[in-house]
C-alpha positions in Angstrom: 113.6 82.0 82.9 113.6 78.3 83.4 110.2 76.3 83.2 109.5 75.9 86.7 110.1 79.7 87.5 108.0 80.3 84.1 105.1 77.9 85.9 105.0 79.6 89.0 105.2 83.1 87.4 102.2 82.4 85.3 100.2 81.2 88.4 101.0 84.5 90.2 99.6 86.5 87.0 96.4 84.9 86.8 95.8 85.3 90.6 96.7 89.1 90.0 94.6 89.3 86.6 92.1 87.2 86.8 91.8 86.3 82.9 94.2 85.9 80.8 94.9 85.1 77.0 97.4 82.5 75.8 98.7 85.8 73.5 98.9 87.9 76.5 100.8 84.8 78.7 103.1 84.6 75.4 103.4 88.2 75.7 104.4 88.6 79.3 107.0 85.6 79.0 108.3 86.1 75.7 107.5 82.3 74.6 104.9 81.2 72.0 101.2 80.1 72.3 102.2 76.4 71.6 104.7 76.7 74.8 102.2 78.5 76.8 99.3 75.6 75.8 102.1 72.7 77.5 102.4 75.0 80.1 98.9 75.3 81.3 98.7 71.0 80.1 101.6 71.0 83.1 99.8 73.2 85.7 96.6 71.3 85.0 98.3 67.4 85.7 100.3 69.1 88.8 96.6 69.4 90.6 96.9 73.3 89.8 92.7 74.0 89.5 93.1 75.7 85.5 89.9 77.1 83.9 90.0 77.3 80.2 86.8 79.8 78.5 86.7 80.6 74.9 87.4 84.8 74.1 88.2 85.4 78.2 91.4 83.0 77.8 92.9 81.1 81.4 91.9 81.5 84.9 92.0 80.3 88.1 89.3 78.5 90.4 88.2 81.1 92.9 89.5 80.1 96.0 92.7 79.0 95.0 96.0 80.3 96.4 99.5 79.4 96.9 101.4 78.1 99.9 102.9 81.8 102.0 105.4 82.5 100.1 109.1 82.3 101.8 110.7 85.9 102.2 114.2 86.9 102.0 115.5 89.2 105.2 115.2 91.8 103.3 112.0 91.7 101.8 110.7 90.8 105.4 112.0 93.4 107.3 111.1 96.3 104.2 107.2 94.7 104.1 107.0 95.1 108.0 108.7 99.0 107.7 107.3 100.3 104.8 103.8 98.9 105.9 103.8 100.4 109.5 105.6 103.8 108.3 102.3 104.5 105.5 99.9 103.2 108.3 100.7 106.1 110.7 100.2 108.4 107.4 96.6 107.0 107.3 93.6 106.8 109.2 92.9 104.5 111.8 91.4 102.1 109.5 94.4 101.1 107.9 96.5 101.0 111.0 94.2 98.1 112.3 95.3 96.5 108.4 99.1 96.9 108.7 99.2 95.7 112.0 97.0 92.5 111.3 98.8 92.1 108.0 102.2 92.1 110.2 101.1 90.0 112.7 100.1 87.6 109.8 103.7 88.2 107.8 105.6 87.5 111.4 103.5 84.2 111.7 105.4 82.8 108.8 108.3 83.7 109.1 111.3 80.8 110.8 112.3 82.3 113.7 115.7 82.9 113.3 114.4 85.3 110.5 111.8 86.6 113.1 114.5 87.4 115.6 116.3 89.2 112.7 113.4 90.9 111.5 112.5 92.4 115.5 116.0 93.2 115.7 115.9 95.4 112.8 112.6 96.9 113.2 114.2 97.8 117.1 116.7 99.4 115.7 114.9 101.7 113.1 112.5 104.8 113.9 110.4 106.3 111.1 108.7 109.3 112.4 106.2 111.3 110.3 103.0 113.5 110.4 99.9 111.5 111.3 96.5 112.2 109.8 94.4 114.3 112.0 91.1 114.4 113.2 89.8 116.4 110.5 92.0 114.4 107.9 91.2 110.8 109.0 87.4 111.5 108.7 87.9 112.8 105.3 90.5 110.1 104.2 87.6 107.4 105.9 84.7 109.1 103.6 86.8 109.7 100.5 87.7 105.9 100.8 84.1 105.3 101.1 83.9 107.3 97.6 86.3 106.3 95.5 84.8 102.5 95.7 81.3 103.2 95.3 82.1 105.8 92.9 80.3 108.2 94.4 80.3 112.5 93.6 81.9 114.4 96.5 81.0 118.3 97.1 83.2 120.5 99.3 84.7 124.2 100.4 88.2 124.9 98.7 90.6 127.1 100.0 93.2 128.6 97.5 96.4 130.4 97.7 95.4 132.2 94.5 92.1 133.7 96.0 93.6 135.1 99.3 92.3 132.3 101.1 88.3 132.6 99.6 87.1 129.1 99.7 84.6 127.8 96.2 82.1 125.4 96.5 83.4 122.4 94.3 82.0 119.8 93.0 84.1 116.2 92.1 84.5 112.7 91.2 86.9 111.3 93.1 89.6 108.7 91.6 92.5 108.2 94.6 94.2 109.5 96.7 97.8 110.7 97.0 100.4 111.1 99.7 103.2 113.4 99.4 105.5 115.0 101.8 103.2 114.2 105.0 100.1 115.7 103.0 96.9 113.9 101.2 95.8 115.2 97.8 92.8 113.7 96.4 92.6 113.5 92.4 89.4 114.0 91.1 87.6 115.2 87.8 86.8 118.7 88.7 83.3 119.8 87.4 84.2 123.4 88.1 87.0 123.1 85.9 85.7 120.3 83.5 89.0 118.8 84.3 91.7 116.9 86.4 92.7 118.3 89.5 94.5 118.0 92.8 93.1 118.9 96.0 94.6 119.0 99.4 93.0 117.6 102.1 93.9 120.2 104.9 92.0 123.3 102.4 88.9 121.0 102.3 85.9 121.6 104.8 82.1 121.4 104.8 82.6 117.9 103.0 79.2 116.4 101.7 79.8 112.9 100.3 76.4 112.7 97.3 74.0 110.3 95.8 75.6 111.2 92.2 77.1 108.2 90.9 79.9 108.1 88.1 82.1 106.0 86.0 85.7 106.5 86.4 87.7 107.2 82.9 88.8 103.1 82.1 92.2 104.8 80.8 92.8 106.5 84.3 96.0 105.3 85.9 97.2 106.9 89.1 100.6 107.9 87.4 103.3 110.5 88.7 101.9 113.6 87.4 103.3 115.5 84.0 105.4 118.2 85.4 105.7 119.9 82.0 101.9 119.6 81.5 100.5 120.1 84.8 102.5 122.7 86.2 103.6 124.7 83.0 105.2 128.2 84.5 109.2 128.4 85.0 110.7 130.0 88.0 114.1 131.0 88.5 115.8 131.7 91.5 119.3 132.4 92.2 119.8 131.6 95.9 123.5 133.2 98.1 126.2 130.8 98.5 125.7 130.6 102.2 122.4 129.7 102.3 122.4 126.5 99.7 123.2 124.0 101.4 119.4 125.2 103.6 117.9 125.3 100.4 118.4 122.0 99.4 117.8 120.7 102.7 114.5 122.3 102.7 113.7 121.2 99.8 110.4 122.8 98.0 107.9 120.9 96.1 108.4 122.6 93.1 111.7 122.5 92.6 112.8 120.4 89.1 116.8 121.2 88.5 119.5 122.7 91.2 122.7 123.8 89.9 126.2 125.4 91.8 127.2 128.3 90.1 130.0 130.5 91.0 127.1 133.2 91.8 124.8 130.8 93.9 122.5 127.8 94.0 120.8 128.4 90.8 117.1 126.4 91.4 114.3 126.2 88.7 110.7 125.5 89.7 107.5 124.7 87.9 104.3 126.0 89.2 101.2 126.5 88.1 100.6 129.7 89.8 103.0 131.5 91.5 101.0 131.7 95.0 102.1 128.4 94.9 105.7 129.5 95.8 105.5 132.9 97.5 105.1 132.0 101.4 108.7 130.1 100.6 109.9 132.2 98.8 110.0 135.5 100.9 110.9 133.1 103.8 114.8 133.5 102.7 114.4 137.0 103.2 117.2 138.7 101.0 119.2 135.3 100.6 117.4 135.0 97.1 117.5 136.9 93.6 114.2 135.9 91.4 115.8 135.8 87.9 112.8 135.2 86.2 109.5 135.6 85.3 109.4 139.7 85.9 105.7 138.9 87.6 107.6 136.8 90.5 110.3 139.6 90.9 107.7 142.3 91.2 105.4 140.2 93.5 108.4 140.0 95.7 109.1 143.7 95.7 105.8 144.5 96.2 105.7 142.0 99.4 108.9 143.7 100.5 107.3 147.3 100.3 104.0 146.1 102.3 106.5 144.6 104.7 108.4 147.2 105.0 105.0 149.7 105.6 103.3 147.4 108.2 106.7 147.4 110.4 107.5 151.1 110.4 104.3 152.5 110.8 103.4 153.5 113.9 101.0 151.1 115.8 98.6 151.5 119.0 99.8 148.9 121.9 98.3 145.5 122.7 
């Protein structure tokens, strides 16, 4: 990296820091203090407003920002896409954001990149599930939550308990979005731990007065599968029906693999309830080759099947 880029690079940290240490600037740029010291001499006697404080390190006035900031075609037209396609995920809120933030993106742009960028966005269609009613208010109070760190108490609804809903209790530390659902990660005070919670299984939603302080080492990471979701499934799925499989793709699944025999899938759980709707949707088109507790779940599914079908019912 050449001086200028290094300049400009170290402004754009300390606008997204705040603070930061002449060891952590050497750190981030792979230069010594003595360079970093010229270099903040340099931003200083280009007009760039430097605040130097003893044990918090280098800073910026408030107030101060670059010039906008000249986008590729590329980095315009994925910005305008990939900000409207997670609006229509969220609530209503954030749809009023992504469209003032594209309006403002659009107003800087040169027009021939403006043509090239409505061109583009005319010629693509992102379609997925919207928040509903029922999600958007919780997304909107959750929201609300997570920034004024505020203890949330609601009615769960797990596979697990054939559909009994617990009253829980939880401090809420983000949200996630995965495969057109919301999950909200939260310390569980039911289970003295970290857990994930789906929004559409939430109800009677009471937002409390209990504050709390969010763990400083929390980090909003992709999750552990190993740890989190320690139970192995394998299923051996019939030629015909793979290339479905894959196309259908489950949550759950961590390694496919052709065999001569079949698709062979592996899945981590935590509990097989997790799986079981799925996987008695293929019908006969799947072989559970292990644990022995799936395989005899799905016999014993077949069998009630099998019962409620060929016993004779009263007409409707």
């Amino acid at each position: 990296m050449n001086r200028t880029d290094r300049l400009l690079a170290i402004i754009l940290e300390l606008q997204a820091q705040g603070h930061l240490r002449a060891e952590d600037l050497a750190a981030i740029f792979e230069t010594s203090k003595r360079t970093v010291y010229r270099d903040m001499q340099a931003l200083a006697e280009a007009g760039v407003p430097i605040v130097s404080v003893t044990g918090q390190g280098y800073s910026l006035v408030e107030g101060y920002f670059l010039p906008p900031l000249r986008f590729t075609p590329e980095e315009a037209i994925m910005l305008m896409l990939g900000s409207n396609s997670l609006a229509r995920s969220f609530d209503e809120h954030y749809r009023r954001a992504a469209a003032s933030a594209g309006r403002k993106i659009e107003a800087v742009l040169p027009e021939p990149l403006r043509v090239e960028v409505r061109e583009v966005q005319d010629s693509i269609l992102l379609i997925g599930d919207t928040a509903n009613e029922h999600e958007a208010d919780l997304l909107r109070q959750l929201r609300r939550a997570i920034l004024e760190r505020r203890r949330v108490r609601f009615r769960y609804h797990t596979r697990s308990r054939e559909g009994a809903a617990q009253t829980r209790e939880a401090d809420p530390y983000g949200l996630i979005n995965f495969g057109d659902a919301w999950y909200l990660v939260a310390h569980d005070h039911l289970r003295d731990d970290l857990r994930h919670f789906r929004l559409e299984r939430m109800e009677q939603f009471v937002l409390l007065d209990k504050h709390f302080a969010r763990p400083p080492d929390f980090h909003m990471d992709p999750p552990n599968v190993d740890r989190d979701r320690p139970r192995v499934v394998r299923l051996l799925f019939d030629p015909a029906v793979a290339r479905w499989v894959r196309e259908t793709r489950n949550f759950f699944i961590v390694q496919e693999e052709d065999t001569t025999d079949g698709l062979l899938v592996t899945l981590r759980v935590r509990d097989a309830d997790e799986i079981m709707a799925w996987l008695l949707g293929w019908g006969g088109r799947v072989r559970v080759l292990e644990p022995d507790e799936v395989r005899q779940r799905v016999v014993d599914a077949a069998r009630a099947i099998l019962q409620k079908n060929t016993t004779p019912r009263k007409r409707y």
